[in-house]
DSSP file (Angstrom, degrees, kcal/mol; ACC not computed):
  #  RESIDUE AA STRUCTURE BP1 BP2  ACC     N-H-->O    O-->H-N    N-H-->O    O-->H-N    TCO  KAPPA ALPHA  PHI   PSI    X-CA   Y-CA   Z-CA
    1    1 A X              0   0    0      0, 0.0     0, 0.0     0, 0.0     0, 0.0   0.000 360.0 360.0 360.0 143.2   41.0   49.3   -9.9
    2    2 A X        -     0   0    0      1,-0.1     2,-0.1     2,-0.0     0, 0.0  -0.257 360.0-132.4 -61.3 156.0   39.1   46.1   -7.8
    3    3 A X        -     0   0    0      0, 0.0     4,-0.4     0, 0.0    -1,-0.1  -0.019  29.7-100.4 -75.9-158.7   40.9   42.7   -8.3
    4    4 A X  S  > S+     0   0    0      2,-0.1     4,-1.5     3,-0.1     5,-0.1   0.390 121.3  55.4 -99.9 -22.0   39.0   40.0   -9.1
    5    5 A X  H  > S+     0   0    0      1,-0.2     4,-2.7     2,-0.2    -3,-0.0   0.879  99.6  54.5 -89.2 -37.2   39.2   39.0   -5.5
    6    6 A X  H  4 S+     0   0    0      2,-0.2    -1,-0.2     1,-0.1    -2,-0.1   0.887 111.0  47.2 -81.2 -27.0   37.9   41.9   -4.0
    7    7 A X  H >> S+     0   0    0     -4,-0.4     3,-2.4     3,-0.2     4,-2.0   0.987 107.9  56.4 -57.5 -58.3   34.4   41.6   -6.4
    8    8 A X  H 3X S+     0   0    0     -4,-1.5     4,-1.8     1,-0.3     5,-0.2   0.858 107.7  43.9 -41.0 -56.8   34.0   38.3   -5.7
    9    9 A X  H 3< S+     0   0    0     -4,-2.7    -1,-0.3     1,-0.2    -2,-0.1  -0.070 114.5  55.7 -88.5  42.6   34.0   39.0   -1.9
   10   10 A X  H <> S+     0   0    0     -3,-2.4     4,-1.6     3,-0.1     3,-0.4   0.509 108.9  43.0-114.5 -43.2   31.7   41.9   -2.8
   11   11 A X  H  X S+     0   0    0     -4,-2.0     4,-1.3     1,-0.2    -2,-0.2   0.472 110.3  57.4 -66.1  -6.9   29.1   39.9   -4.6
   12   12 A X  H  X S+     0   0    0     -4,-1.8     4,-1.7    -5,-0.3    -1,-0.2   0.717 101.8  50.3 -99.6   8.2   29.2   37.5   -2.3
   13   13 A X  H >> S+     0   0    0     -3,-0.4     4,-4.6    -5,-0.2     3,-0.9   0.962 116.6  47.6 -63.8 -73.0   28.3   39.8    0.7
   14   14 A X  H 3< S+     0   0    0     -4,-1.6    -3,-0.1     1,-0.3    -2,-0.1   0.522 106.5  52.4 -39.7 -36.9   25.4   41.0   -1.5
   15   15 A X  H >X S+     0   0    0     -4,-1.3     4,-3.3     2,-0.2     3,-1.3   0.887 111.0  51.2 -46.8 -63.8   24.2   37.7   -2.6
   16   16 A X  H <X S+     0   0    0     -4,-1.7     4,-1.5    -3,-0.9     5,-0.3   0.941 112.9  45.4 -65.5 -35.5   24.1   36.7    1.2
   17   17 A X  H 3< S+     0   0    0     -4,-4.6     4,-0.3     2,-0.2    -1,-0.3   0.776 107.3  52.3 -88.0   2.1   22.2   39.6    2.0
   18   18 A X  H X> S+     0   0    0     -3,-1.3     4,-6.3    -5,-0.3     3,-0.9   0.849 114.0  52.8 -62.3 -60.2   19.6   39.4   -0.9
   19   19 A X  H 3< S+     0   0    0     -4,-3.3     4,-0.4     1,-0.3    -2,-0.2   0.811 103.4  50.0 -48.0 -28.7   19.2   35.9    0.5
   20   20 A X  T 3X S+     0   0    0     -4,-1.5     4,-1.3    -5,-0.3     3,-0.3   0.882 115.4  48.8 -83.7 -25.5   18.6   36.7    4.1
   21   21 A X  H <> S+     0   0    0     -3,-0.9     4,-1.4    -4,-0.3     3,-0.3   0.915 111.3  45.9 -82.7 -43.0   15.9   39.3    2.8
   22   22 A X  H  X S+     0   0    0     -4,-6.3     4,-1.1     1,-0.2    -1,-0.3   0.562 109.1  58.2 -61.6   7.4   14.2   36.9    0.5
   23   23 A X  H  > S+     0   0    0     -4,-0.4     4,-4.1    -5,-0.4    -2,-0.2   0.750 110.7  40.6-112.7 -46.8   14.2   34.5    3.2
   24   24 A X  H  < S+     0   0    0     -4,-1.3    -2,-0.2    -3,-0.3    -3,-0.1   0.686 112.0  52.5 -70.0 -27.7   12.3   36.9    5.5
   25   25 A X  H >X S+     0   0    0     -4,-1.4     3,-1.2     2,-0.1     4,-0.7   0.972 111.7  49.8 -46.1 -53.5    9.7   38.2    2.8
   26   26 A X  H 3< S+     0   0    0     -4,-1.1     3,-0.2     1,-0.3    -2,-0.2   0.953 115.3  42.2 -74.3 -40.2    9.0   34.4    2.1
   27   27 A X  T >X S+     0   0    0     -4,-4.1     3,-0.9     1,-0.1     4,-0.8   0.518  93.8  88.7 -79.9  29.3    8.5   33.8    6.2
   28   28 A X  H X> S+     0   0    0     -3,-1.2     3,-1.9     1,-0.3     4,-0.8   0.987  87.3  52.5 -69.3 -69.1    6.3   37.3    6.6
   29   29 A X  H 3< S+     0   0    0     -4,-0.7    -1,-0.3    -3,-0.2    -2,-0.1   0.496 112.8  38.2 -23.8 -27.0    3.4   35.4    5.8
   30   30 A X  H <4 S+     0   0    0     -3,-0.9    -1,-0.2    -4,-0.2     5,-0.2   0.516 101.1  73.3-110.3 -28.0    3.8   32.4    8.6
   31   31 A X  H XX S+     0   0    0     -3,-1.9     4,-1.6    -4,-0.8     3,-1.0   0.829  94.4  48.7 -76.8 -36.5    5.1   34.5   11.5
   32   32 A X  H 3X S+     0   0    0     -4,-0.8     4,-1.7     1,-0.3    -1,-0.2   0.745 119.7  40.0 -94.8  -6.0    1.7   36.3   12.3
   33   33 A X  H 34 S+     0   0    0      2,-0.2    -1,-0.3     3,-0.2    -2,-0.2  -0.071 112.0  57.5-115.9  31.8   -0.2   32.7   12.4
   34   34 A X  H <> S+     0   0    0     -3,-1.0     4,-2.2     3,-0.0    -2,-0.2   0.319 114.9  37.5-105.7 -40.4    2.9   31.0   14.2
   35   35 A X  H  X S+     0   0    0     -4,-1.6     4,-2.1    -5,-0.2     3,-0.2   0.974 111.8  56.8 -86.0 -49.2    2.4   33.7   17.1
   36   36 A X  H >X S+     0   0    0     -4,-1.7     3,-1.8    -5,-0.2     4,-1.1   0.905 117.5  35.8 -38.4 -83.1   -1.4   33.7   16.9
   37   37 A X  H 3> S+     0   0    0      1,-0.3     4,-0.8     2,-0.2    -2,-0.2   0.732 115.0  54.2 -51.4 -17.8   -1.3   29.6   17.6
   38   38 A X  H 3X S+     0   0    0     -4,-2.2     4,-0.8    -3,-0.2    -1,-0.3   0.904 109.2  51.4 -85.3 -29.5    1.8   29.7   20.0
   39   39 A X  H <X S+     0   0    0     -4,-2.1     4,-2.1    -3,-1.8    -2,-0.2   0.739 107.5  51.7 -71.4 -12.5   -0.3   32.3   21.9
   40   40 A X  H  < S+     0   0    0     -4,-1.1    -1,-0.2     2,-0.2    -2,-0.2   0.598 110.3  47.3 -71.3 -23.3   -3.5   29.9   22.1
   41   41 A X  H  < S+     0   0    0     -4,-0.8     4,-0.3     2,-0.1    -2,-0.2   0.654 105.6  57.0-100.3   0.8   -1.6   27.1   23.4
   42   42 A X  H >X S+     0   0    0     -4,-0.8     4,-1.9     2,-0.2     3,-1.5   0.944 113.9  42.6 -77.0 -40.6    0.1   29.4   25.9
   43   43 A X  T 3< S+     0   0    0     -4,-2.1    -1,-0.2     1,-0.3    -2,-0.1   0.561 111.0  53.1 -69.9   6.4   -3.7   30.2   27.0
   44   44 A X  T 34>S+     0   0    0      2,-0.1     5,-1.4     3,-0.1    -1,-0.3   0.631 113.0  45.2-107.9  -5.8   -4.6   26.6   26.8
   45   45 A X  I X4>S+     0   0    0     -3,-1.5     3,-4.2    -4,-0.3     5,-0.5   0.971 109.3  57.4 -57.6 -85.2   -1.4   25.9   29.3
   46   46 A X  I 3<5S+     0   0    0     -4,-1.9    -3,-0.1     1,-0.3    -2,-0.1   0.283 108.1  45.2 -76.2  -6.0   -2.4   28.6   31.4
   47   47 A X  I 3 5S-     0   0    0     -5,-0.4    -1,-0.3     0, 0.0    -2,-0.1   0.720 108.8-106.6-109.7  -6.0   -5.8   27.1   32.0
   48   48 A X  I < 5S+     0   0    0     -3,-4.2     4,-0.4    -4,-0.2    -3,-0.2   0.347  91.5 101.7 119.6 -11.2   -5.3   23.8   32.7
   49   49 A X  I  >< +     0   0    0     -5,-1.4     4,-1.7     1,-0.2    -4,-0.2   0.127  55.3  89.8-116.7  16.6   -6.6   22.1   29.3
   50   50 A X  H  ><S+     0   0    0     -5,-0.5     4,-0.6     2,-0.2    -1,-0.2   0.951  94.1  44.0 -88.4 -58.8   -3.2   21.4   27.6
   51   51 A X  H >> S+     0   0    0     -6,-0.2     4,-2.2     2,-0.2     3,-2.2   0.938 115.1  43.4 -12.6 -85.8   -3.2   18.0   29.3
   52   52 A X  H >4 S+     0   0    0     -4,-0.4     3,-1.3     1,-0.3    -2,-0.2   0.927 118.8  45.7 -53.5 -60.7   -6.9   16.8   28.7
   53   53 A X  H 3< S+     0   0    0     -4,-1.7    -1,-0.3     1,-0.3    -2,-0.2   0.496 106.0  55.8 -86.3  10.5   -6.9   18.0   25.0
   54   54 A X  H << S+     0   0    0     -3,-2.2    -1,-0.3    -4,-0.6    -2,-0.2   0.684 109.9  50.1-108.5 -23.1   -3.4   16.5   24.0
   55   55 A X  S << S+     0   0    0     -4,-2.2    -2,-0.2    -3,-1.3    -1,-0.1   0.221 101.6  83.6 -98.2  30.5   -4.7   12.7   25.3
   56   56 A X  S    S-     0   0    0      1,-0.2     2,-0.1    -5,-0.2    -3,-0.1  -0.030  95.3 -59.2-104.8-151.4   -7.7   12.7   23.5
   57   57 A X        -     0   0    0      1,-0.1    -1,-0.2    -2,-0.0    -2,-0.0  -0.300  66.2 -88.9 -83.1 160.5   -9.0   12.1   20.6
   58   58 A X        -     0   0    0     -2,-0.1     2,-0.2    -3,-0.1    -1,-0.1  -0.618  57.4-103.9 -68.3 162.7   -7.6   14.3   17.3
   59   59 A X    >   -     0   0    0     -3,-0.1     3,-2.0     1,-0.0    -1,-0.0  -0.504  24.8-122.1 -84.5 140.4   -9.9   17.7   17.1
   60   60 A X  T 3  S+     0   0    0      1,-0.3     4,-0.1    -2,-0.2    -2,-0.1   0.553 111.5  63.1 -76.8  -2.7  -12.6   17.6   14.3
   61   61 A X  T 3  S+     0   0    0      2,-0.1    -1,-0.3     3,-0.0     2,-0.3   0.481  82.3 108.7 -84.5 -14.1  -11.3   20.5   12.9
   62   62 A X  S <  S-     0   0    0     -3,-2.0     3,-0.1     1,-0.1     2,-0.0  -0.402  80.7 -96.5 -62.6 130.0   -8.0   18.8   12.2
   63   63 A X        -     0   0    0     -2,-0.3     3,-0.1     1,-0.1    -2,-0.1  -0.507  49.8-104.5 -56.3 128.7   -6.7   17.8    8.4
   64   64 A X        -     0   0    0      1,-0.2     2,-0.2    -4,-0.1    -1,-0.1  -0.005  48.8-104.6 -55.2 153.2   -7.6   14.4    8.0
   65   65 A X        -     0   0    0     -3,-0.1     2,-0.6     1,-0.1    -1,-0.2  -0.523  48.6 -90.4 -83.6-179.9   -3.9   12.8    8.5
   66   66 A X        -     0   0    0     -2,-0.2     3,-0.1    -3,-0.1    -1,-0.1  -0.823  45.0-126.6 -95.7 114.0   -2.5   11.7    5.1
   67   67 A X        -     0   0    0     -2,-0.6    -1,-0.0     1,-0.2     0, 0.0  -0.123  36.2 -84.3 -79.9 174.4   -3.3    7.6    3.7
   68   68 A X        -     0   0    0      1,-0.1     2,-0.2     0, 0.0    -1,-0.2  -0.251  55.6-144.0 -93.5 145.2   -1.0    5.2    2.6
   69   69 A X        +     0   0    0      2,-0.1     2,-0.2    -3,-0.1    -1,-0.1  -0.577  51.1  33.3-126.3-166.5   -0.4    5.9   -1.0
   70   70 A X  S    S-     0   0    0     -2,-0.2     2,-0.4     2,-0.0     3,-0.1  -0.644 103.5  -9.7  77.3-158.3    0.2    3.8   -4.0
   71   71 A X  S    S-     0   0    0     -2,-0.2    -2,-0.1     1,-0.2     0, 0.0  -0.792  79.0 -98.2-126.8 121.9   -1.2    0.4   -4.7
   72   72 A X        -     0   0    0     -2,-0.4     2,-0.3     1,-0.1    -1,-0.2   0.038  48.0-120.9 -26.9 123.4   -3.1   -1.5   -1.9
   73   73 A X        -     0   0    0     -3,-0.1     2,-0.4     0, 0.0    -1,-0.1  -0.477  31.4-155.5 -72.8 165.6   -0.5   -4.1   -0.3
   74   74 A X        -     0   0    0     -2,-0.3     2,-0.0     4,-0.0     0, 0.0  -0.970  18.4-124.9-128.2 137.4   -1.2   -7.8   -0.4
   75   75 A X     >  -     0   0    0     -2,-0.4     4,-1.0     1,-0.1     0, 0.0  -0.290  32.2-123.3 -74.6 177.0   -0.4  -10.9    1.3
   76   76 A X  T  4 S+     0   0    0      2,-0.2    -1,-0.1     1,-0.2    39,-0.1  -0.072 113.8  63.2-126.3  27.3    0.9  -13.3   -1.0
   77   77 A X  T  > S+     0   0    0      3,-0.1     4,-1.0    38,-0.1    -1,-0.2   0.418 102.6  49.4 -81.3 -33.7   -2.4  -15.3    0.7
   78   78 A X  H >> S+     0   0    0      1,-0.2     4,-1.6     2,-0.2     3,-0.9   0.989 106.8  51.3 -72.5 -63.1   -4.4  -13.0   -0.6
   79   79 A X  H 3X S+     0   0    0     -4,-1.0     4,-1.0     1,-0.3    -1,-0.2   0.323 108.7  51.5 -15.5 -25.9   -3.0  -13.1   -4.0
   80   80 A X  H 3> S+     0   0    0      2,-0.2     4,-3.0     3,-0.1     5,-0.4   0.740 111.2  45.2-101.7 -24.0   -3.3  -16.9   -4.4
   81   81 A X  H <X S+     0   0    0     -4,-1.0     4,-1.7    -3,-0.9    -2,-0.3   0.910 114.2  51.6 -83.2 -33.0   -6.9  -17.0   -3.4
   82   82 A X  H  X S+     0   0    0     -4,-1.6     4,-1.0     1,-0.2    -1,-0.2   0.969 118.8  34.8 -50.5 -56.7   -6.9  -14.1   -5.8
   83   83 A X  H >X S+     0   0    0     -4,-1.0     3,-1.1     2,-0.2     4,-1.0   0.899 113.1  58.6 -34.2 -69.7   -5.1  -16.5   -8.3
   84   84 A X  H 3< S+     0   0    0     -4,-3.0    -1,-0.2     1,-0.4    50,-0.2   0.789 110.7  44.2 -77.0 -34.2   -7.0  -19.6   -7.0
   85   85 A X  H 3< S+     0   0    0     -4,-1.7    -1,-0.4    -5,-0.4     3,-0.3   0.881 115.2  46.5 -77.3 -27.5  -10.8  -17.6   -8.1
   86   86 A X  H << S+     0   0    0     -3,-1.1    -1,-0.3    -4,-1.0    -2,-0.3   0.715 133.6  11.4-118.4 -20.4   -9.7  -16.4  -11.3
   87   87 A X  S >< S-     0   0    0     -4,-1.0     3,-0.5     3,-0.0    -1,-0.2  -0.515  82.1-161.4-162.0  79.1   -8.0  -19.7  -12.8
   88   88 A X  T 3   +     0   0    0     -3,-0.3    45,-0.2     1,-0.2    -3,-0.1  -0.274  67.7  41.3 -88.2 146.5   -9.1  -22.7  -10.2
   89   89 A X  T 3  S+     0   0    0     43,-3.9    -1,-0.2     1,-0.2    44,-0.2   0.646  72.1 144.5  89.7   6.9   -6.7  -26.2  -10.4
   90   90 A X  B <   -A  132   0A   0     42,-0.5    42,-0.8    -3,-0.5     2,-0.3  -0.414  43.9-138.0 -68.5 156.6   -3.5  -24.5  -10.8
   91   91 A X     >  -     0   0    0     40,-0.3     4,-2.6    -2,-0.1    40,-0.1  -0.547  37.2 -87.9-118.5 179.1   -0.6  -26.5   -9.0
   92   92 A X  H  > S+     0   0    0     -2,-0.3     4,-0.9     2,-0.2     3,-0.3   0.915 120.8  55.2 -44.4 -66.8    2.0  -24.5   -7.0
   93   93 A X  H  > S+     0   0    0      1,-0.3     4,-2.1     2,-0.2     3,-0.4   0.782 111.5  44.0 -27.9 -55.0    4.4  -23.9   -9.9
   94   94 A X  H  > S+     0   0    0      1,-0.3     4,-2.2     2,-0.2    -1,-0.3   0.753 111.8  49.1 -97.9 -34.9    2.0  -22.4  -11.8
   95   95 A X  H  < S+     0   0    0     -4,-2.6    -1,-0.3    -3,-0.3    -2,-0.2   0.515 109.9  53.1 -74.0  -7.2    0.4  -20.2   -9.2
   96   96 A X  H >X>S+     0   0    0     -4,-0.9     4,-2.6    -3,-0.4     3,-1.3   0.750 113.6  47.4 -84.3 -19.6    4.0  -18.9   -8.0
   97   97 A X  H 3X5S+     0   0    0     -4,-2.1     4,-5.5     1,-0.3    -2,-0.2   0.975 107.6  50.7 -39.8 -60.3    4.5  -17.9  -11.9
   98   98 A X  H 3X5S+     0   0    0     -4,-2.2     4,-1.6     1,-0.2     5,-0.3   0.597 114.9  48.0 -57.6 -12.6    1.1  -16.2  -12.1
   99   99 A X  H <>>S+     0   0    0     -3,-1.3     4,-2.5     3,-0.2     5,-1.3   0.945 116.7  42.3 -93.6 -49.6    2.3  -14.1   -8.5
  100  100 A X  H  <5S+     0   0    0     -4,-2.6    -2,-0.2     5,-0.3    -3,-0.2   0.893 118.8  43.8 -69.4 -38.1    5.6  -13.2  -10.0
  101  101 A X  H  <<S+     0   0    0     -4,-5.5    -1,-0.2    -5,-0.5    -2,-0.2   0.930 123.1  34.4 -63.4 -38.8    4.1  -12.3  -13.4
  102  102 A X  H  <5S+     0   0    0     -4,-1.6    -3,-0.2    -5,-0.2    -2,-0.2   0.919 137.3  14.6 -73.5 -47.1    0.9  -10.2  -11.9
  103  103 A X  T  <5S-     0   0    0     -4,-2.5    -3,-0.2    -5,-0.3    -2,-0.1   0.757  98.4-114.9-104.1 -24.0    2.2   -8.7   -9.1
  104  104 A X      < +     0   0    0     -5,-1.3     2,-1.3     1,-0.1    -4,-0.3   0.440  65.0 140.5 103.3 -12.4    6.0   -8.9   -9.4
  105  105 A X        -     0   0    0     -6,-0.8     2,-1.0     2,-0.0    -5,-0.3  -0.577  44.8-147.7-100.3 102.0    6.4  -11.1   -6.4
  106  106 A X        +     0   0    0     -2,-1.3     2,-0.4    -6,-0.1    -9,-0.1  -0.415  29.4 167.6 -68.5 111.9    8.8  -13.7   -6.7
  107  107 A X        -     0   0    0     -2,-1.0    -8,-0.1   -11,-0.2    -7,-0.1  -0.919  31.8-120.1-123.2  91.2    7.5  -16.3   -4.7
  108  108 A X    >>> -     0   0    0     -2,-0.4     4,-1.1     1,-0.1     3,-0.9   0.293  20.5-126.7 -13.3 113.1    8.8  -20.3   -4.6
  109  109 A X  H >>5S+     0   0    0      1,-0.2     4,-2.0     2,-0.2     3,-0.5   0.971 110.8  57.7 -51.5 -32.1    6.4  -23.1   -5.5
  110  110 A X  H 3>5S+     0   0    0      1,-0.2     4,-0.9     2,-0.2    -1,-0.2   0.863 105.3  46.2 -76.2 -11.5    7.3  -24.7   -2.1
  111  111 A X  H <>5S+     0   0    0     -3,-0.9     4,-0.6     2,-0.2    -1,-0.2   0.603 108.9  59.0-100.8   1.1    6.2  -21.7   -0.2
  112  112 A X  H <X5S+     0   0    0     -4,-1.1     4,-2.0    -3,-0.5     5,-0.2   0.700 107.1  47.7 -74.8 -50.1    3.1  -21.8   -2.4
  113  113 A X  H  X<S+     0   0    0     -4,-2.0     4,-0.6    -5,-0.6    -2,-0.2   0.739 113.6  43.2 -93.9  -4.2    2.5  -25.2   -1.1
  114  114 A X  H  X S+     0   0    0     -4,-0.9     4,-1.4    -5,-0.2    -1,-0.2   0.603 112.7  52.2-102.6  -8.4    3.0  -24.5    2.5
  115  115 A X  H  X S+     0   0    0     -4,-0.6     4,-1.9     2,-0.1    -2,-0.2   0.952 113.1  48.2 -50.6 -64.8    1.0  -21.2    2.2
  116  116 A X  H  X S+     0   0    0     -4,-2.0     4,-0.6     2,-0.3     8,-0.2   0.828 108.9  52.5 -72.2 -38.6   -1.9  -23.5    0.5
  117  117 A X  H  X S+     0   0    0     -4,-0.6     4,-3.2    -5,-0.2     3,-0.3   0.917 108.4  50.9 -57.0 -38.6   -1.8  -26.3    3.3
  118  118 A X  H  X S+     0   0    0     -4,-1.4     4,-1.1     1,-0.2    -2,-0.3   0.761 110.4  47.0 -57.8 -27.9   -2.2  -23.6    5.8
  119  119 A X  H  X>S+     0   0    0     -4,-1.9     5,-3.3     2,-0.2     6,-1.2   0.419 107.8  59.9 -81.2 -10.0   -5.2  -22.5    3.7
  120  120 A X  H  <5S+     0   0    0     -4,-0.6     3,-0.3    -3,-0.3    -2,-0.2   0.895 105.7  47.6 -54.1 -71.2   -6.3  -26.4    3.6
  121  121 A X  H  <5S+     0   0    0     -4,-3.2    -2,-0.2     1,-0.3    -3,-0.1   0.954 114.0  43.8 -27.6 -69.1   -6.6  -26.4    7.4
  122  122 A X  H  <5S-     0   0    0     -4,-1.1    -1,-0.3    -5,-0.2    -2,-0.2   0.883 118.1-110.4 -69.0 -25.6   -8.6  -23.2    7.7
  123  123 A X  T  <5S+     0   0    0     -4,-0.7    -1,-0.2     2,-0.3    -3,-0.2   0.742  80.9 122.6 106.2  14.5  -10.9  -24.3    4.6
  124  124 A X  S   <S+     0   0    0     -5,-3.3    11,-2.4     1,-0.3     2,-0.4   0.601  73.3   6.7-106.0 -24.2   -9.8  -21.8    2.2
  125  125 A X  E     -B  134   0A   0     -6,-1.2     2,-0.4     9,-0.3    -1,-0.3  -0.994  64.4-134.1-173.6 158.8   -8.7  -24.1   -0.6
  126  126 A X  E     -B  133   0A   0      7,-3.8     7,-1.1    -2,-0.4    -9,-0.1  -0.944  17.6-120.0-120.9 104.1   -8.7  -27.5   -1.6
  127  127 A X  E     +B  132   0A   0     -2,-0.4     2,-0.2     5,-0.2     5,-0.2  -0.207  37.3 174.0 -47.6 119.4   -6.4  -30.3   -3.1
  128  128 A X  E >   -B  131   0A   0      3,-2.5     3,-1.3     1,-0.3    -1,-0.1  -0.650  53.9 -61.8-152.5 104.0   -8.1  -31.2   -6.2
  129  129 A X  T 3  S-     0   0    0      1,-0.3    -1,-0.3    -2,-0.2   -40,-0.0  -0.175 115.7 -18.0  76.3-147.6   -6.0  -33.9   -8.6
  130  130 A X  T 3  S+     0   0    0     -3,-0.1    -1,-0.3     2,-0.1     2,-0.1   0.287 133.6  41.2 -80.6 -33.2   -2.7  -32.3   -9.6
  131  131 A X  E <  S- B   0 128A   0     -3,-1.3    -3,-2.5   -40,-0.1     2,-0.3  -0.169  77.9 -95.6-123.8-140.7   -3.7  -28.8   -8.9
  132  132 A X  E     -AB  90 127A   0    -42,-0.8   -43,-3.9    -5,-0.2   -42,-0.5  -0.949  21.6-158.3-123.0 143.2   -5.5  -26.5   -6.5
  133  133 A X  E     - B   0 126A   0     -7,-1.1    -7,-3.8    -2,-0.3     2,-0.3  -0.986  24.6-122.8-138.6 169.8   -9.0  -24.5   -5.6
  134  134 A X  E     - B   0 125A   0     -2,-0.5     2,-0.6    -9,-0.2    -9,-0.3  -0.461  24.2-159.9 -54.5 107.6  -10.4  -22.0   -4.1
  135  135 A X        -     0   0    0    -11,-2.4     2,-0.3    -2,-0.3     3,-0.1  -0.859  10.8-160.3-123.2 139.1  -13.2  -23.1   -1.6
  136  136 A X    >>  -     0   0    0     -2,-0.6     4,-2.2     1,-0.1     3,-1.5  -0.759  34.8-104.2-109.1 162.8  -15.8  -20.2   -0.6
  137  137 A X  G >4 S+     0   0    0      1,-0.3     3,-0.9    -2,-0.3     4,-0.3   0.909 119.1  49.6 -81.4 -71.1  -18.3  -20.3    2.7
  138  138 A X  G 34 S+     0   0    0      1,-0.3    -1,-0.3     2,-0.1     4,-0.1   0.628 123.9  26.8 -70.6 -23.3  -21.5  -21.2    0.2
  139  139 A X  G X> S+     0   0    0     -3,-1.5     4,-1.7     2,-0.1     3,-1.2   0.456  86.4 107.7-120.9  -9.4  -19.9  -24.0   -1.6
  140  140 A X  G X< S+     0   0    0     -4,-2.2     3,-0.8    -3,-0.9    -2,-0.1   0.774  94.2  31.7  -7.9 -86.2  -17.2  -25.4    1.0
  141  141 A X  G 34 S+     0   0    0     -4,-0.3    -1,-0.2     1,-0.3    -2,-0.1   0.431 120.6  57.6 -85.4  -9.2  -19.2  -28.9    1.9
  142  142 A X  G <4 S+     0   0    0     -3,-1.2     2,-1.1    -4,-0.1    -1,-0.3   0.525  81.6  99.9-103.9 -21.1  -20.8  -29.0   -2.0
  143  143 A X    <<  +     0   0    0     -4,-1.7     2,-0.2    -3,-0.8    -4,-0.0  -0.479  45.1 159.7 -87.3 104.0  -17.7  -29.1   -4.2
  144  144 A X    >>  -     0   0    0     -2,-1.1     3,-1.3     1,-0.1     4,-1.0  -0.567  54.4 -85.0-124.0-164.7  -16.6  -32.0   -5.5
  145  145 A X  H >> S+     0   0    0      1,-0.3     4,-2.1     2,-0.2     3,-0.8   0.823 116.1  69.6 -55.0 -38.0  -14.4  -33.6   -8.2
  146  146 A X  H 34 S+     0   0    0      1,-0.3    -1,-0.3     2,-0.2     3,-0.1   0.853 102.3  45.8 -26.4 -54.7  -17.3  -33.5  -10.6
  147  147 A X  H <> S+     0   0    0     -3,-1.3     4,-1.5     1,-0.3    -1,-0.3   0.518 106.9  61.8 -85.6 -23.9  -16.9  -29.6  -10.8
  148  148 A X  H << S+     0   0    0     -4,-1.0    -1,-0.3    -3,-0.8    -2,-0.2   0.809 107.5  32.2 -45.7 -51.7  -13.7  -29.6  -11.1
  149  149 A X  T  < S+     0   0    0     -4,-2.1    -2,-0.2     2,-0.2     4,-0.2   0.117 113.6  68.2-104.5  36.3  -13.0  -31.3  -14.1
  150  150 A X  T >>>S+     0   0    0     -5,-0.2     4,-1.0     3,-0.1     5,-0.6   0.626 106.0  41.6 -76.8 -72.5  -16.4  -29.7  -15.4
  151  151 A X  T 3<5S+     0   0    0     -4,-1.5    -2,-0.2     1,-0.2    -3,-0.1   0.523 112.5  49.5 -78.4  23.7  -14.8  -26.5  -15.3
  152  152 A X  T 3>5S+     0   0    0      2,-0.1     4,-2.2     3,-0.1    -1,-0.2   0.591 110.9  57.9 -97.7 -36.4  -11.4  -27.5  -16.7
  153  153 A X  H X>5S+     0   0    0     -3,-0.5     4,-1.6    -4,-0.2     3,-1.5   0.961 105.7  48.8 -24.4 -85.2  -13.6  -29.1  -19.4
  154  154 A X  H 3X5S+     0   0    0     -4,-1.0     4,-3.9     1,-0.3     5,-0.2   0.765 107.8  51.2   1.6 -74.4  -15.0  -26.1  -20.0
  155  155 A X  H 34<S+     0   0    0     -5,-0.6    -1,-0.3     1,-0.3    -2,-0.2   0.832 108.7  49.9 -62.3 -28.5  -12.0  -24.2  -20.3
  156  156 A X  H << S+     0   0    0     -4,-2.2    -2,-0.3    -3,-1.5    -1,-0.3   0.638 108.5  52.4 -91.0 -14.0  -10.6  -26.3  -22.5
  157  157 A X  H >X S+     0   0    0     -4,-1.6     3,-4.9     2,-0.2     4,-1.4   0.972 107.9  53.1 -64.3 -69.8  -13.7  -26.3  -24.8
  158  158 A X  T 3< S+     0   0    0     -4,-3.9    -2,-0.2     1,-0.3    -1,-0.2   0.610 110.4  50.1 -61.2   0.5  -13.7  -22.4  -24.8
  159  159 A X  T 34 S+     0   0    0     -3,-0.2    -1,-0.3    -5,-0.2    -2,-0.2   0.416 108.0  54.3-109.9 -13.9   -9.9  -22.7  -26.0
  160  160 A X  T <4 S+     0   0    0     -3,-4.9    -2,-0.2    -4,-0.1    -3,-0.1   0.901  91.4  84.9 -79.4 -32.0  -10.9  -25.1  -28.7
  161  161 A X  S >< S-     0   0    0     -4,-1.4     2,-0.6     1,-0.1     3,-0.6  -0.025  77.9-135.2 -60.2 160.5  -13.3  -22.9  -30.0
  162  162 A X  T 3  S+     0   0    0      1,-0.2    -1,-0.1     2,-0.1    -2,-0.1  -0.926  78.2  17.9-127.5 152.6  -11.9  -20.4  -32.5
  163  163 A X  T 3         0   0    0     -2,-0.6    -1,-0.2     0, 0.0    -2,-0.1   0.695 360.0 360.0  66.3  37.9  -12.6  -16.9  -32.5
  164  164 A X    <         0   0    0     -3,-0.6    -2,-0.1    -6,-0.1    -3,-0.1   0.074 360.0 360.0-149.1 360.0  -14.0  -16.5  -29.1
C-alpha cells in the first residue's frame, strides 16, 4: 500500500503535467500568428525597410494606442475660473472650500490668492470688493462694479424668493 507521501508526489507530477498541457493548448492559437509576423519582419530586415518604417510615423493599420482613462485632469487654475464663472465674487476662502468640496482638492486660501494674482496679471480675473471674478475676452474692458453688485443683488433676490 502507497503512503500518503508517495500520492502526494504522484499527484503532483500529474498536476504539473496537466498544467504544461493546458498551457500549450491555450498558446496553440498565438504560435502560428507569432511565426507569421516574426517572419515578416525578418523579410522586412532582409530588405532594407526595418529602419525607414520603425522612424516613421505609426502604420494606419495599427490599433489606435489606448487614452488616458478616468476623469479629465484639471489645474487647480482651471477649476477656479471654473468656480469664478459659476458663482462670481467669491473670496479665496470660499473658492478653496468650493475646490475641496467639488473636486476633492485640498487647496489653501493663500495659494488661491496667489493663483488669482497670477490670473490678475494675465487678465483672467479681477479683484472686485471682498471677493473675486472671472473676466472673459468680450467683457474684460466693460465690467465694472456696477455688475458686480447687480449680480450679487440678484442672487440674493432669487434666495429671498421662496419656492424658486
Amino acid at each position: 500500500m502507497a503512503t500518503t507521501y508517495q500520492y502526494l508526489l504522484r499527484r503532483k507530477a500529474e498536476l504539473e503535467t496537466r498544467m504544461i498541457e493546458a498551457q500549450r493548448r491555450a498558446q496553440a492559437p498565438f504560435e502560428s500568428e507569432l511565426r507569421a509576423i516574426i517572419l515578416a519582419l525578418d523579410a522586412l530586415k532582409q530588405a532594407g525597410m526595418a529602419e525607414r518604417l520603425s522612424a516613421g510615423e505609426p502604420a494606419t493599420f495599427a490599433p489606435p494606442t489606448p487614452g488616458k482613462r478616468g476623469r479629465r485632469g484639471r489645474t487647480t487654475r482651471d477649476m477656479i475660473l471654473m468656480t469664478l464663472a459659476q458663482a462670481p465674487g467669491l473670496n479665496e476662502a470660499e473658492i478653496a472650500r468650493q475646490l475641496d468640496h467639488r473636486w476633492s482638492r485640498p487647496v489653501t486660501p493663500a495659494a488661491v490668492g496667489r493663483e488669482l494674482e497670477v490670473m490678475e496679471m494675465e487678465g483672467l480675473a479681477r479683484r472686485s470688493g471682498p471677493g473675486w471674478i472671472r473676466l472673459t475676452e468680450q467683457t474684460e474692458e466693460h465690467v465694472t462694479e456696477e455688475h458686480v453688485e447687480d449680480a450679487e443683488e440678484r442672487s440674493s433676490l432669487s434666495l429671498a424668493v421662496p419656492g424658486h
